[in-house]
N, C-alpha and C positions, 0 to 999 in steps of 0.2 A: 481604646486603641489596642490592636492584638497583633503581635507581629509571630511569623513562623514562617517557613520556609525549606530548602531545599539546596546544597552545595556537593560539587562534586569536584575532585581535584584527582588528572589522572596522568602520571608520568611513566615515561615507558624507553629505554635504549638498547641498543642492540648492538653488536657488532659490523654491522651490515644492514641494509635494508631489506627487509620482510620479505621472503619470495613471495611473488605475485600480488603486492600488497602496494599500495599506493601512497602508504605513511610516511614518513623519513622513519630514520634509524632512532634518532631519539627526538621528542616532540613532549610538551608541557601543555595540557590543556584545563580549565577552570571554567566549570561552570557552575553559577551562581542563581538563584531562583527567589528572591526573597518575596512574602507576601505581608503585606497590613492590613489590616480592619479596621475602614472606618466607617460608622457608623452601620456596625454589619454588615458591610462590603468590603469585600476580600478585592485588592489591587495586587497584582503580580507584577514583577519585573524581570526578566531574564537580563542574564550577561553570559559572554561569553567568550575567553580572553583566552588565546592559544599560540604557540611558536610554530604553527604549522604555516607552508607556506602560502602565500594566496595568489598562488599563480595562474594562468586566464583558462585555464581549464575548471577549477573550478569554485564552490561558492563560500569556501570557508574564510574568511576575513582575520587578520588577527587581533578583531575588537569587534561584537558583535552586542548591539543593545536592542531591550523590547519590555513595552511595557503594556499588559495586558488586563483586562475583569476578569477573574476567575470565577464567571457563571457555574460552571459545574463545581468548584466549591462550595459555591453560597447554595448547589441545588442541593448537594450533599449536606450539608448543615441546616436546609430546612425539614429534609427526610430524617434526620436526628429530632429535630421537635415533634415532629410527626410520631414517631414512634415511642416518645417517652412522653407524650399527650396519652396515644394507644394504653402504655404501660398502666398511667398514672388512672384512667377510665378503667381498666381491667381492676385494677386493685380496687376502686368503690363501687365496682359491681360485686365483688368478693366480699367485703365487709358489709351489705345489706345483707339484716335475716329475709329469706323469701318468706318467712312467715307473719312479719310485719310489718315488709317494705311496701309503699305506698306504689302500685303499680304503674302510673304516671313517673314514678321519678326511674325507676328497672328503664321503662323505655325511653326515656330523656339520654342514659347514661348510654342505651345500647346502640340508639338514635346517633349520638355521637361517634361512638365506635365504629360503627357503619362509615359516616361521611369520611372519618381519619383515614380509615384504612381503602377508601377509593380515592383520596387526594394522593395518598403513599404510593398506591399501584398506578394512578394516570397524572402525575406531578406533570404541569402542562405552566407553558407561559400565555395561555388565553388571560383574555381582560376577566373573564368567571369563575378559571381560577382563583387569578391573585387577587379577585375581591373577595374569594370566599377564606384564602387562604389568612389573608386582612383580618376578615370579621372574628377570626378562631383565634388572632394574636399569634399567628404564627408568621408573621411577614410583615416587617418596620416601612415607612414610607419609602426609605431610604434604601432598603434590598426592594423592594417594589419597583424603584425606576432602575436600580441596576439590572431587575431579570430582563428588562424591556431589550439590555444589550448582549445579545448574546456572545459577540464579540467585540472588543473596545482594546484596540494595540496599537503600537507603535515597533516597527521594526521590522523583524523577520518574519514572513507567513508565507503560509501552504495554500494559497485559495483551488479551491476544487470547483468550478462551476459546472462545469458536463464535459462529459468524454469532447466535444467536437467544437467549443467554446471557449476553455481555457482549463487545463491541469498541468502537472508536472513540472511547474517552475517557481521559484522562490523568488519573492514580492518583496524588496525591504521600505519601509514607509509604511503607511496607512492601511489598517485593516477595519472595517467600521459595519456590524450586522444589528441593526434596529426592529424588534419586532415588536411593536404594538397591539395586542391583540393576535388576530390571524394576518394582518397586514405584515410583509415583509422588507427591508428593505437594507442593500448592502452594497458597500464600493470598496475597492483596492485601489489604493494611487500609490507606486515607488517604483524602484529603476529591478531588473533582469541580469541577473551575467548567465553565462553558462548554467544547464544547457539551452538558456533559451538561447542564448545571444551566438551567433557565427561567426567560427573563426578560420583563420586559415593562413598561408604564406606567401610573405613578398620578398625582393631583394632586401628590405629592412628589417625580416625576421618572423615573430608569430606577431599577431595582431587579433582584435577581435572587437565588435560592436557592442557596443550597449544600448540597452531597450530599456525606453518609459511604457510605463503599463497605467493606464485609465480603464477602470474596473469598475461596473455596476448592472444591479440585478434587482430588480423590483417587482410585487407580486403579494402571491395568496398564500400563506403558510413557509413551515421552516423545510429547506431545500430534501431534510434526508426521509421528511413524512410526506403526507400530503400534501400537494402544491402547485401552484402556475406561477412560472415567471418568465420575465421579461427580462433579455441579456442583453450587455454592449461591453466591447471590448477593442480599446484603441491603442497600436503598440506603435511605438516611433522611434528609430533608432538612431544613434547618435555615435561617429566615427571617436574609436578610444583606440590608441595603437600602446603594444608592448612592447616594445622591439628588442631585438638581442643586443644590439648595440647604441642604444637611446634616442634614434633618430625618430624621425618621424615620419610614418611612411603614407602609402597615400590611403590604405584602411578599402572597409569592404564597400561595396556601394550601398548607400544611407537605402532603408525601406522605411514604409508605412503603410498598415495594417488593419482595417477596420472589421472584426466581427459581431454580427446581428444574431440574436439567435433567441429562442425560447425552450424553458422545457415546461414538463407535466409529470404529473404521477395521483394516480387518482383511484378508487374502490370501486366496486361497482357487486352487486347480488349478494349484496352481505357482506362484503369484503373477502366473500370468495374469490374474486378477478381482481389484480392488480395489473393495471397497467401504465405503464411509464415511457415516454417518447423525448424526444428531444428535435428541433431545427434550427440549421445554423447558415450562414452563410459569410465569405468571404472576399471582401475587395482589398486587393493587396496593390501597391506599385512596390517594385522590387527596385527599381534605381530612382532618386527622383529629380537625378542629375540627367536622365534620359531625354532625347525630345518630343516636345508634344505631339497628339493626336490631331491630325487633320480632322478626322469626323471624331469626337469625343462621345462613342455610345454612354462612358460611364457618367461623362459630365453630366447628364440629362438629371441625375439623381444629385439636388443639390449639396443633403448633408454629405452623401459620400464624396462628392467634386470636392467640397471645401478639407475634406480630413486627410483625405489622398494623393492628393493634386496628379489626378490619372495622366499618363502619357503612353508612351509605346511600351515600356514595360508593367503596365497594368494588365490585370486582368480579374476575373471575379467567377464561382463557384462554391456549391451548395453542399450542404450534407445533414443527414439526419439519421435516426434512427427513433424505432417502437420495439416493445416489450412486451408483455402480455404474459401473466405465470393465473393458471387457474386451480384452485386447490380444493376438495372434494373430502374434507374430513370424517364422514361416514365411511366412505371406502378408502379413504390411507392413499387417494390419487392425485398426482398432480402433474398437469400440463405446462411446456414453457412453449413459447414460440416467439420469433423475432427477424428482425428485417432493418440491417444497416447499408449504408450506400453513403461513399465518399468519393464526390466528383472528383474527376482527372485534374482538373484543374485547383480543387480544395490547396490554400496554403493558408495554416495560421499560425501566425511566430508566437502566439501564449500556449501551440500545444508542437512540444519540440519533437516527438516521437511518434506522431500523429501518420500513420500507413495511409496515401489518397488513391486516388481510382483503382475503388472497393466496391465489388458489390455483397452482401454476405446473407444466408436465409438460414435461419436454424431451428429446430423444432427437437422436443422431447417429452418423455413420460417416463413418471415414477410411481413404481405401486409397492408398498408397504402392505407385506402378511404379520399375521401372530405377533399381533400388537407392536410393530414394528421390528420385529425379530428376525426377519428377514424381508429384504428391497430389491426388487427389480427395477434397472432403468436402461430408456436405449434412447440413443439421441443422437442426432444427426446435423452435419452444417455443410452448407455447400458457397462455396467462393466465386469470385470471377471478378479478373481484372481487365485490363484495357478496354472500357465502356466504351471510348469515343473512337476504338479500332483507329487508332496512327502510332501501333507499339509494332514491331515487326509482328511477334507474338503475342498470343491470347494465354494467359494460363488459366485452366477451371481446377478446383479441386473438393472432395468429398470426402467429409469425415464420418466414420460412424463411430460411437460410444456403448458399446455392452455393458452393461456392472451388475455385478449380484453382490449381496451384502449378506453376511450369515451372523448373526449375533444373539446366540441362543445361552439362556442362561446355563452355566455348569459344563457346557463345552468351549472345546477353542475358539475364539473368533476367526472369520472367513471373508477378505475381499478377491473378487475375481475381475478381472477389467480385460475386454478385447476390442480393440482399436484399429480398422483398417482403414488406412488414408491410398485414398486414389486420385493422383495429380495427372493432367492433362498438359501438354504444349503444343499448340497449331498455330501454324504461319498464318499468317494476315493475308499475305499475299498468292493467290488463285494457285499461282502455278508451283509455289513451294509448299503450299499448303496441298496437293494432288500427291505428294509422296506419302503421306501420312499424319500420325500425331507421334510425338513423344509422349510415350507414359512411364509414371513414376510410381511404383506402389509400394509401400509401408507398410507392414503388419508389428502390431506391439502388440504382448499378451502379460499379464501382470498377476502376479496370485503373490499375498501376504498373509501370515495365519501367526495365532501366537494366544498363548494360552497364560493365563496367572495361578499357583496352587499355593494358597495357603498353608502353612506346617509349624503350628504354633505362634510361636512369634517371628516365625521366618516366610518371606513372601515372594517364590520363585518367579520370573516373568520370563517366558521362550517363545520369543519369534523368530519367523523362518520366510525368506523372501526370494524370489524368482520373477525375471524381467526377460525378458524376450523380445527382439527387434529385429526385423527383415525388410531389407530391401533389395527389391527386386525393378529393373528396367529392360528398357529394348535393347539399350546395349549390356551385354553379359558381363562386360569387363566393369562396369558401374557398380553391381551388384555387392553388397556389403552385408553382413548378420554382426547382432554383438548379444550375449547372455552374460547375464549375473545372478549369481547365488550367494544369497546371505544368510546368517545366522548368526543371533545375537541372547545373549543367556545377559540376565539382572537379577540378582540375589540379596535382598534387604534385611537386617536383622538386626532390630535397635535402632544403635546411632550407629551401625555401620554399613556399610553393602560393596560388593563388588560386582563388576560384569565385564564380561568376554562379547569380543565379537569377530567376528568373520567374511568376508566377504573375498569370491572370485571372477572376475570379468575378464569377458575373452571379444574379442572381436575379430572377424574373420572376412578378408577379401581378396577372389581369388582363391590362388592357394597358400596363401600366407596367413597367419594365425595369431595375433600376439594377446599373451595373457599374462594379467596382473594379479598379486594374492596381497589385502591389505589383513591384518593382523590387528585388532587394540586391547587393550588389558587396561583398567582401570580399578580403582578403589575407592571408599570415603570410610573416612569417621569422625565422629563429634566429642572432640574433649572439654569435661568439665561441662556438660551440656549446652556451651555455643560456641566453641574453636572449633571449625570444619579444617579438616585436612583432605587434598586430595590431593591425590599422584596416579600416574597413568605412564602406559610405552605405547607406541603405534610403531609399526613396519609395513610398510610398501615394498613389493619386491616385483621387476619384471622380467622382459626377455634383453638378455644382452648385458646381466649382472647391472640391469639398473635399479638403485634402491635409495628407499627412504626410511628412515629412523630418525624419530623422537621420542624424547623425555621430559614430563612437565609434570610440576608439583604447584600445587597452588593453597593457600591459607586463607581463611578468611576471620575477623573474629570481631566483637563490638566490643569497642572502650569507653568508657565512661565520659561524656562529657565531650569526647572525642569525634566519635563518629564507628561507621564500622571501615577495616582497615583488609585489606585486600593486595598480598602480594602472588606473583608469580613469577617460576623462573621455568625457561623453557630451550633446551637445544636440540637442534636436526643438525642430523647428519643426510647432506646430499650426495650423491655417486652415480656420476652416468660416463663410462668412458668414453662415449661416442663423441662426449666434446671435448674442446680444449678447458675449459674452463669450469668442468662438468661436476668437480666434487670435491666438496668444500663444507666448512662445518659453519650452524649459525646459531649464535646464542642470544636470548631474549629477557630481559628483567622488565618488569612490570612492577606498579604500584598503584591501587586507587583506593580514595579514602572520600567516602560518603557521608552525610549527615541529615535527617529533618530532625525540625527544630518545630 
């Protein structure tokens, strides 16, 4: 049994609350990581215990548990015998004379090295692997069925299944991925807060829903290689109020949510073509206190009748998208092209941020000269919403992407980027739509360049940056430009280094003009070769004597036994007199003290 792990303990107060910062002033947070070995499998446990508040916005709790298989552990630790196999082979090929080593045993020993070193580079959880990996004594029965799980948790998770399926929200309960072979298979079961879940206000205050998540995905291979699978996804949500005053109010209307979907991703002419798709679709009822459907089209579909209970506030739509990237390593070329489309009507409450009636077609090439030393690329995407035309208006719009890439050795490096976006707006309707369109046009230009010179043991870095932005419309009074120019100087030498930087933005509309000049100066040094000190000032200054100024020193150093220990102290000075309440000073202490074990 092997125990070791990972703890983090990180406390921090202020005078004030952080400008723009969403922390409290002072907050205590512990996070806890420990792992065991048993029987060569590495079991993790997360904790995570904080005084921050857990208010319905959002997902932070102040007791957070999970207990997980640390596969990429155990994959890491088989890549170590792997390699001291390698080592252990190289050395008894060194120690045979070739003058009267029996040639049979040369290619036995080289025989071997070969296989190591292709398990090392394509370390795979096929069944051919881990029998081969078996037969070398590199893999116990017991790490054998653990690689079969690539994931095995309890608690918090990230499940990602596809853009149009389910991302972006945290799972607590059940995360469970079984892959046998090239067979796949995987479920999520636990409850949603924020951002999945919806909130909002009643005469009893803030309120907000919570969502059960039933999660699974079965198929051909692991999700981020090659693969087909089969999606479902069922969210159900359940009235939870918060209210400002303890009542209990009447909450959002209960939904229920069923998404079907499948994706792909697949090689094709040598695995020069990759291509990758996905389709999903959605049956949602939004109230399911609503009244029933005289004609029920949806009931016709019995599983979704039974998960739904469809009425007048149901309704159901599709989305998908394909990919397509082709790559030409003789000529340094590559093609992308793609085609996404999310129905008007697409709602799925596992994907909170999800943009619907979308149509979107994009296409690009990239060609690489002088061994990559220089890249051309231009790519293009074009939009369009209101599909089912019952929007008043229609917006279309078109992007194009320029870039050149200059990366030649012994000179500066060179990006160049030209960007023009052309938006469209036309009325729906005949006779609004006979005065014209609105258009909206963008132009962004971007050039960064920055060069490193060596000088002894000293190692200059100067970059120099310029951005560019215009818009222009039908009406002239809309029209807006904003420029920035930067310059940034880094000077290393030892354990020390310092660097300057600069930067001026203006934006302009009209005739009115306002510009900002930000200022930072920093430094480092290493005492005793692992005390880091660093200290630093930043100014901000605008139009109308408005300013900002800071000061931050921060320490970092490893102790014995301890862990390493990490303080920071930090004050701004705010100043705007335009407000009442515009300038005022805020000071920051920090502390975090880290460990693996």
């Amino acid at each position: 049994m092997l125990f070791s792990g990972y703890h983090k303990i990180h406390f921090e107060t202020a005078d004030r609350q952080r400008f723009g910062s969403e922390y409290p002033a002072t907050f205590l947070r512990w996070e806890l990581q420990p792992t065991v070995g048993l029987y060569g499998v590495p079991l993790s446990m997360n904790l995570l215990y904080t005084t921050e508040d857990n208010d319905p916005g959002g997902n932070a709790g102040r007791f957070q548990f999970g207990l997980s298989l640390s596969t990429d552990q155990l994959e890491n630790t088989i890549r170590g015998r792997i390699q001291r196999e390698m080592n252990t082979s190289m050395q008894q090929l060194m120690e045979h004379d070739p003058t009267t080593a029996i040639d049979s045993e040369i290619s036995e020993i080289e025989g071997r090295m070969d296989e190591l070193a292709d398990l090392q580079a394509n370390l795979d959880v096929t069944s051919g692997r881990l029998d081969q990996l078996q037969n070398l004594g590199l893999l116990s029965p017991a790490e054998r069925f653990a690689m079969r799980f690539p994931v095995l948790g309890i608690g918090a998770s990230y499940p990602q299944y596809s853009k149009y399926v389910m991302q972006g929200i945290t799972v607590t309960g059940v995360h469970v991925e079984f892959s046998p072979g090239r067979a796949y298979l995987g479920t999520n079961i636990g409850n949603v807060r924020s951002p999945g879940g919806r909130a909002g206000f009643s005469r009893f205050g803030v309120f907000e829903n919570e969502r059960r998540v039933y999660a699974g995905r079965l198929g051909y291979g692991r999700p981020f290689g090659r693969h087909f699978h089969l999606m479902g996804v069922f969210v159900e949500e359940s009235r939870m109020q918060e209210t400002l005053n303890g009542s209990i109010g009447d909450g959002l209307p209960q939904a229920k949510n069923f998404i079907p979907g499948m994706k792909f991703r697949f090689g094709a002419l040598g695995d020069m073509l990759d291509v990758q798709g996905e389709l999903a679709g959605s049956f949602i009822t939004r109230d399911t206190d609503a009244p029933e459907l005289d004609d029920p089209n949806l009931g016709n579909i019995p599983l979704v009748s039974s998960l739904i209970d469809p009425n007048i506030s149901s309704s159901a739509d599709g989305a998908g998208m394909v990919e397509a990237t082709l790559r030409l390593a003789s000529s340094g070329t590559r093609f992308r092209s793609g085609l996404h489309y999310v129905g008007p009507g697409y709602v799925n409450l596992a994907v909170p941020s999800l943009r619907n009636d979308l149509r979107e077609i994009m296409g690009g090439i990239e060609q690489s000269f002088y061994r990559r030393q220089m890249t051309l690329a231009a790519n293009i995407r074009t939009e369009r919403n209101n599909l089912n035309d019952l929007k008043n208006y229609t917006r279309t719009s078109t992007r194009y992407d320029l870039q050149l890439s200059l990366n030649f050795r012994d000179l500066p490096w060179l990006r160049l980027q030209y960007i023009p976006v052309i938006q469209k707006n036309k009325a729906s309707d005949p006779v609004a739509a006979a005065a014209g369109e609105y258009t909206y046009n963008t132009t962004v230009i971007n050039a960064i360049s920055g060069y490193s010179v060596p000088i002894g043991n000293v190692i200059s870095t100067t970059s120099v940056n310029i951005s560019s932005q215009k818009s222009t419309t039908d009406l002239q009074s809309a029209d807006a430009s904003a420029l920035t120019f930067g310059l940034n100087q880094n000077v290393g030498f030892g354990r020390a280094g310092v660097n300057a930087g600069y930067q001026r933005f203006s934006f302009t509309r009209l005739d009115d003009t306002l510009v900002r000049h930000d200022l930072t100066l920093g430094g480092s040094v290493r005492v005793l070769g692992m005390w880091l000190h660093e200290a630093g000032l930043r100014n901000s200054s605008g139009e109308n004597q408005v300013r900002v100024t800071g000061l931050w020193y921060r320490s970092s150093i490893p102790i014995r036994y301890i862990g390493t220990l990490e303080v920071m102290i930090e004050n701004t000075q705010f100043n705007n007199p335009a407000l009442t309440d515009g300038s005022f000073a805020q000071t920051r202490f920090s502390t975090i003290l880290t460990r693996s074990w």
